[in-house]
Structure formats: structure tokens, C-alpha cells
Legacy VTK file of the C-alpha trace (Angstrom):
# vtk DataFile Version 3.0
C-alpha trace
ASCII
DATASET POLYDATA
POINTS 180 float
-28.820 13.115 -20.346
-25.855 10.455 -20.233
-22.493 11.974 -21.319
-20.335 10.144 -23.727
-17.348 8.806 -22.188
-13.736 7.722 -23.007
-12.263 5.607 -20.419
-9.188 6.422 -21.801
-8.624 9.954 -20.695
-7.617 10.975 -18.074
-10.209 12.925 -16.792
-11.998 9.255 -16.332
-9.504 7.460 -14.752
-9.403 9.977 -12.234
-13.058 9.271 -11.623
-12.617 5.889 -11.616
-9.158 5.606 -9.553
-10.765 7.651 -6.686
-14.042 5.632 -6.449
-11.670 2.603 -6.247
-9.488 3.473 -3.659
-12.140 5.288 -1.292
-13.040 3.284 1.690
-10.212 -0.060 0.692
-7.079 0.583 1.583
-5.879 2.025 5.479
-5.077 5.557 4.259
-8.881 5.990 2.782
-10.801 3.031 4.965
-13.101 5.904 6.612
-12.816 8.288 3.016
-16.363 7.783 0.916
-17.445 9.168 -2.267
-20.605 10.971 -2.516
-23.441 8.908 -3.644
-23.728 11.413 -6.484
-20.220 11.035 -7.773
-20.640 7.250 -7.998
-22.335 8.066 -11.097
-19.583 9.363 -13.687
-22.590 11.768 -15.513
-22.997 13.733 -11.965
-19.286 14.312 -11.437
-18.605 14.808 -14.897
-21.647 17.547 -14.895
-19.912 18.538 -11.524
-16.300 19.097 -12.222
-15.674 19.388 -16.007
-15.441 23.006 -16.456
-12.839 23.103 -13.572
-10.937 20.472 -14.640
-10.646 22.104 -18.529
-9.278 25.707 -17.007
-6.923 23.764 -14.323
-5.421 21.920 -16.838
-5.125 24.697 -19.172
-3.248 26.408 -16.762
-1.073 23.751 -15.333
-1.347 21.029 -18.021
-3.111 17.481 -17.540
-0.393 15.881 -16.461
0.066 18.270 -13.335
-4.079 18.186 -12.676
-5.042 15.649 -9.723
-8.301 15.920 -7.673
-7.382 17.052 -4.316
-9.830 17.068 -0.783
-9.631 20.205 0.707
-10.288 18.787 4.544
-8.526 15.354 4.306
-10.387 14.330 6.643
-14.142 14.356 4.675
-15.014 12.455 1.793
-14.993 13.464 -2.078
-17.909 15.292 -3.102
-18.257 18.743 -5.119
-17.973 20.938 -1.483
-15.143 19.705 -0.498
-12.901 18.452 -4.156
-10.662 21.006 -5.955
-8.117 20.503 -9.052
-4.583 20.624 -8.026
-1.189 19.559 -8.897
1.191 16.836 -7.805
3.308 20.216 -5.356
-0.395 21.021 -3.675
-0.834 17.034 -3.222
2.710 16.344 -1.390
1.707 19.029 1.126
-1.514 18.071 1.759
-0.656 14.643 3.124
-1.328 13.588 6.604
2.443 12.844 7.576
3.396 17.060 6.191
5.360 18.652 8.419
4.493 22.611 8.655
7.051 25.488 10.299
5.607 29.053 10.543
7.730 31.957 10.445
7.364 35.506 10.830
3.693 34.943 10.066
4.078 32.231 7.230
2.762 28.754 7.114
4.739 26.242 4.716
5.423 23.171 4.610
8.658 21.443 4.558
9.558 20.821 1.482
7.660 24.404 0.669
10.151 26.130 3.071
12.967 24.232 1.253
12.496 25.115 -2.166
11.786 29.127 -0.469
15.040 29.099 0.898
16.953 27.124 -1.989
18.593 23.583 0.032
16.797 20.353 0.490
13.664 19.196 2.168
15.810 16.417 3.520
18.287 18.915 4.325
16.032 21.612 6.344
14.844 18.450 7.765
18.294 17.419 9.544
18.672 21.047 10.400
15.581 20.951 12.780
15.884 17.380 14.268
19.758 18.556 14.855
17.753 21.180 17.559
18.879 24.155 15.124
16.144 26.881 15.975
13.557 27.744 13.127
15.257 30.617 12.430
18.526 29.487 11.730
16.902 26.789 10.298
15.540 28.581 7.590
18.817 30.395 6.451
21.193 28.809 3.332
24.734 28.917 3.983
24.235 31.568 6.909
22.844 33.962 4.672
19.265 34.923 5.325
16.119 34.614 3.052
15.599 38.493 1.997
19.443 38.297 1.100
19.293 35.234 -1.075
15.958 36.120 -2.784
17.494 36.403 -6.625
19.100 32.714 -6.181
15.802 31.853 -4.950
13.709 33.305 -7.660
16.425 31.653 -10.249
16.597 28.103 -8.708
12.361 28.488 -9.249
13.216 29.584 -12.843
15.787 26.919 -13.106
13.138 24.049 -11.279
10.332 25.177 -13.480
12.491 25.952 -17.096
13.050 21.966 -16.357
9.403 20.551 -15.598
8.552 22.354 -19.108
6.540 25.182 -17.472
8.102 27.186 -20.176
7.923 25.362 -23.375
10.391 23.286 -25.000
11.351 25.327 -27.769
14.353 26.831 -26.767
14.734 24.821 -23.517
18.685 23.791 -23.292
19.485 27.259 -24.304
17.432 29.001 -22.023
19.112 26.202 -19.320
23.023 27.348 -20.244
21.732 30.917 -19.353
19.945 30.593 -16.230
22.894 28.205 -14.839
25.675 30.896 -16.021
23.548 33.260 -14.372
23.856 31.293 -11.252
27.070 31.081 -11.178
27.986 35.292 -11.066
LINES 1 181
180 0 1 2 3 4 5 6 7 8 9 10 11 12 13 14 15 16 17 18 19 20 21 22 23 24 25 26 27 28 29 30 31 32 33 34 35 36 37 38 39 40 41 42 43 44 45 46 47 48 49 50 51 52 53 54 55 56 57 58 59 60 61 62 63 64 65 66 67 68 69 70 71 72 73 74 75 76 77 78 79 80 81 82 83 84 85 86 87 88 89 90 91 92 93 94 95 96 97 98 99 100 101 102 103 104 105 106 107 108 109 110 111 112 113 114 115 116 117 118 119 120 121 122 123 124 125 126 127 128 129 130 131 132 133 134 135 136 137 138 139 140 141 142 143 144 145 146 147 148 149 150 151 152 153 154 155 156 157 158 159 160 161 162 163 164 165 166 167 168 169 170 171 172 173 174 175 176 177 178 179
């Protein structure tokens, strides 16, 4: 049975955009698509259902088809729905720090702690230790958790995580709050 198809959403162009760039340019020269997702039916049949709940959860805009081992190809084994956060740290050129047990990325690590990614970044290259590293303004992470947890309120109030509704006012609250 052939599905119906819009080329217009986005669901397609994903399809199409990834069976384009596999194998052309230098980032994906050795990256193929499964045989069976050359066909649009097969990866429809294959990844619809995922695709719908992802995006109900994190909206279409914020839904991208992500390779678990960058390394491999696309196929069903080894694609999952993500968003454009999951992407950045899944690039070859990521730069991960572990402490006390956790693996993050950069810019994960920065957005923990509350400063930059360019800013942790400096910190390291400047030979501060990991540690130190990972502390803003001296003070450490189980100290600053509540500006943490706020500046993620603050980050996500503004990508629209939230709705829109009462958006500015909910804005003037969280940055007042910020500022006891």
C-alpha cells in the first residue's frame, strides 16, 4: 500500500533532506541510508508513530532525526527523534567533561552550572581544573541549584516551552525572582 504524501510537511522533508545529504558532502561521505528508507512508504511505515508522540511532546519544530552511533548509517536500528539540544551534543567535534560520575557535554555542563559554553570553555583551556571549572562565581553547583533551576525556567519560559499566553508576565516574575 503506497501512503499519500505531502512534500510539504515536514515530516517529508526530513526524509528527503537526509537521503540527500547521506554519502555527498565530507561530514556524511561514508553515512548511507538503508536501502529500505530510500523508499518514503518504508520509512514512513517505519517512523511515523514516533515522530507524532516526539513532536507532541517537544513540538515539530524541535523534532530532527538523530543517529544514535554517528558513526553507522540511517536505518530504523539505529534513527531516533530528537531535538535541535540532543543534536548539538551529538556532533563529532562535542567536547565531554565527567564529574563526580556525570557525563555532559560542554555546553550541557554550561547551562548545569548557569555561565557560558564559551565561557566554561576558556576556563579549561586557561588549565583551571574540572572542578573549579565547573563552579559560577566560586560558588559550587549544589549551592547555586535554585539559580540553576530558574535560568532553565527562564531559557525554556523563552523558547515557548510554556505557552504564550501569559509569556511577558510570567518573564517580569521569573527575572524579579532572580534578582532576590
Amino acid at each position: 500500500m503506497k501512503y499519500i504524501f505531502d512534500t510539504k510537511t515536514r515530516f517529508y522533508r526530513i526524509w528527503s533532506s537526509m537521503n540527500q545529504r547521506a554519502g555527498k558532502n565530507k561530514y556524511y561521505k561514508k553515512i548511507e541510508v538503508c536501502d529500505r528508507w530510500k523508499d518514503f512508504d518504508n520509512f514512513y511505515r517505519d517512523m511515523i508513530d514516533d515522530y507524532d508522540n516526539f513532536c507532541e511532546k517537544h513540538g515539530e519544530k524541535n523534532t530532527t532525526i538523530e543517529r544514535v552511533d554517528r558513526n553507522r548509517g540511517y536505518s530504523k536500528e539505529n534513527c531516533i527523534w530528537a531535538g535541535w539540544e540532543t543534536q548539538a551534543n551529538n556532533r563529532k567535534n562535542s567536547r565531554y567533561l565527567t564529574y563526580k560520575n556525570e557525563t555532559l557535554s560542554l555546553s550541557e555542563w554550561a547551562r548545569k552550572i548557569g555561565i557560558s559554553r564559551q565561557n566554561l570553555w576558556k576556563r579549561l583551556n586557561n588549565g583551571w581544573s574540572i572542578e573549579r571549572s565547573l563552579k559560577k562565581d566560586g560558588v559550587s553547583m549544589k549551592n547555586n541549584a535554585n539559580a540553576i533551576l530558574l535560568d532553565e525556567i527562564i531559557r525554556k519560559t523563552l523558547l515557548g516551552h510554556f505557552g504564550t499566553k501569559n509569556r511577558s508576565e510570567l518573564l517580569s516574575m521569573l527575572y524579579k525572582l532572580k534578582k532576590l
